[in-house]
C-alpha positions as CSV (number, residue, x, y, z in Angstrom):
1,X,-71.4,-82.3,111.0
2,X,-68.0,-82.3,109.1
3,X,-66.5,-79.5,107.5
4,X,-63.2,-80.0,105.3
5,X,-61.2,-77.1,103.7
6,X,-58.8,-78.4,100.7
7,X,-56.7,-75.8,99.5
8,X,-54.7,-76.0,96.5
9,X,-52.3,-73.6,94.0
10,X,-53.2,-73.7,90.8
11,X,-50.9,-73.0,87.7
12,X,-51.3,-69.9,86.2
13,X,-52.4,-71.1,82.7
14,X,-54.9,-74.0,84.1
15,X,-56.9,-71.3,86.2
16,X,-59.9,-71.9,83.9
17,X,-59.5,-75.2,82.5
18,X,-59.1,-76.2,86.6
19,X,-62.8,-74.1,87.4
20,X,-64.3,-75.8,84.5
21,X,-63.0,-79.3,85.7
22,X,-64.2,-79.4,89.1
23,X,-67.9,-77.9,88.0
24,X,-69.0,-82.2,87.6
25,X,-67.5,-82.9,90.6
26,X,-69.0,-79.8,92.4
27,X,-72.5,-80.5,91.2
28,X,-72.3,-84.6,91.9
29,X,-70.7,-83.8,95.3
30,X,-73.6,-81.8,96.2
31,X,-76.2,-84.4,94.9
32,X,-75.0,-86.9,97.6
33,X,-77.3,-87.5,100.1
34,X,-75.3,-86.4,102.9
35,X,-73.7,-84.0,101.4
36,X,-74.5,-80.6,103.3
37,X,-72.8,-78.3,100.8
38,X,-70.1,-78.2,98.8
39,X,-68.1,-75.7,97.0
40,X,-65.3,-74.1,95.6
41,X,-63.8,-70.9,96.3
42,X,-61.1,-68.2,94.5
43,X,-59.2,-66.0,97.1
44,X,-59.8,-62.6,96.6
45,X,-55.5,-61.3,96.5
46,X,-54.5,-63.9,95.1
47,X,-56.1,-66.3,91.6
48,X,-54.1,-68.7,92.2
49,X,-55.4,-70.3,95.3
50,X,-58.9,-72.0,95.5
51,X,-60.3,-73.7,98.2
52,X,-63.0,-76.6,98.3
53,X,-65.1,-76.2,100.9
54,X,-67.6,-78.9,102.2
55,X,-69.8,-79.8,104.9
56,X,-70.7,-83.4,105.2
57,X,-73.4,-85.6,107.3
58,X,-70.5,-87.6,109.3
59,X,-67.1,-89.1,109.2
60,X,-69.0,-92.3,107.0
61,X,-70.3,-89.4,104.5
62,X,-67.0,-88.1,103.9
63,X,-65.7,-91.8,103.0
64,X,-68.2,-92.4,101.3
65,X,-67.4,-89.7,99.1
66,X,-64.3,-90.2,98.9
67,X,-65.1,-93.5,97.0
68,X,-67.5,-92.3,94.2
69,X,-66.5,-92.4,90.9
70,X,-66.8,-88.2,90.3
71,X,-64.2,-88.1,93.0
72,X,-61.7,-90.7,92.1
73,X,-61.9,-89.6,88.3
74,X,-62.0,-85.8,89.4
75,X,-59.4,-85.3,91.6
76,X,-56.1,-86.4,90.3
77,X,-57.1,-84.5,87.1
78,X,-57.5,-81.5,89.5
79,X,-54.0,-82.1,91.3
80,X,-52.7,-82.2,87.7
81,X,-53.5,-78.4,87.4
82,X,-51.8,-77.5,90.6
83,X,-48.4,-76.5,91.8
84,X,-48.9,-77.3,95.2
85,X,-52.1,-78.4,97.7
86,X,-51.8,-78.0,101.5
87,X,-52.7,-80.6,103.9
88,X,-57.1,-81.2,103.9
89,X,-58.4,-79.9,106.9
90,X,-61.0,-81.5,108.8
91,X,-63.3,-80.4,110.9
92,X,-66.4,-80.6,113.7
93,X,-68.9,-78.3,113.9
94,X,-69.2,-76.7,117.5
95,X,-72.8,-76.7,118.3
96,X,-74.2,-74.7,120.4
């Protein structure tokens, strides 16, 4: 499994239009077949900063997410909102 961590800054006065944004592309992520979970997350000290958090199938799940049409559409609204993003963060799952 694949887990990715995007983390972005968003402006002050787009905190709420941003949460209310990504709600589509939260809830069609998560309807993907090989979607695991998906979801996005406030830091506690600080309302700026969210993270999307997401858990996918495999490497081909995660592409083919990347090419839907709730993520093309979604996203550079998103980055619109935001005063900076930090390099997405892939990762594999250590099982045990």
């Amino acid at each position: 499994m694949l887990k990715v961590v995007a983390r972005l800054t968003i402006k002050k006065d787009k905190i709420e239009d941003f949460k209310k944004a990504a709600q589509d592309l939260i809830k069609k992520s998560n309807a993907e077949e090989a979607n695991i979970f998906y979801t996005l997350n406030q830091r506690v000290d600080d309302e700026q900063k969210f993270a999307f958090i997401e858990c996918w199938r495999d490497s081909d799940a995660l592409k083919a997410h990347e090419a839907t049409e709730h993520f093309t559409k979604t996203f550079p609204i998103l980055a619109e909102m935001s005063e900076a993003s930090e390099p997405v963060e892939i990762y594999n799952e250590v099982e045990y």
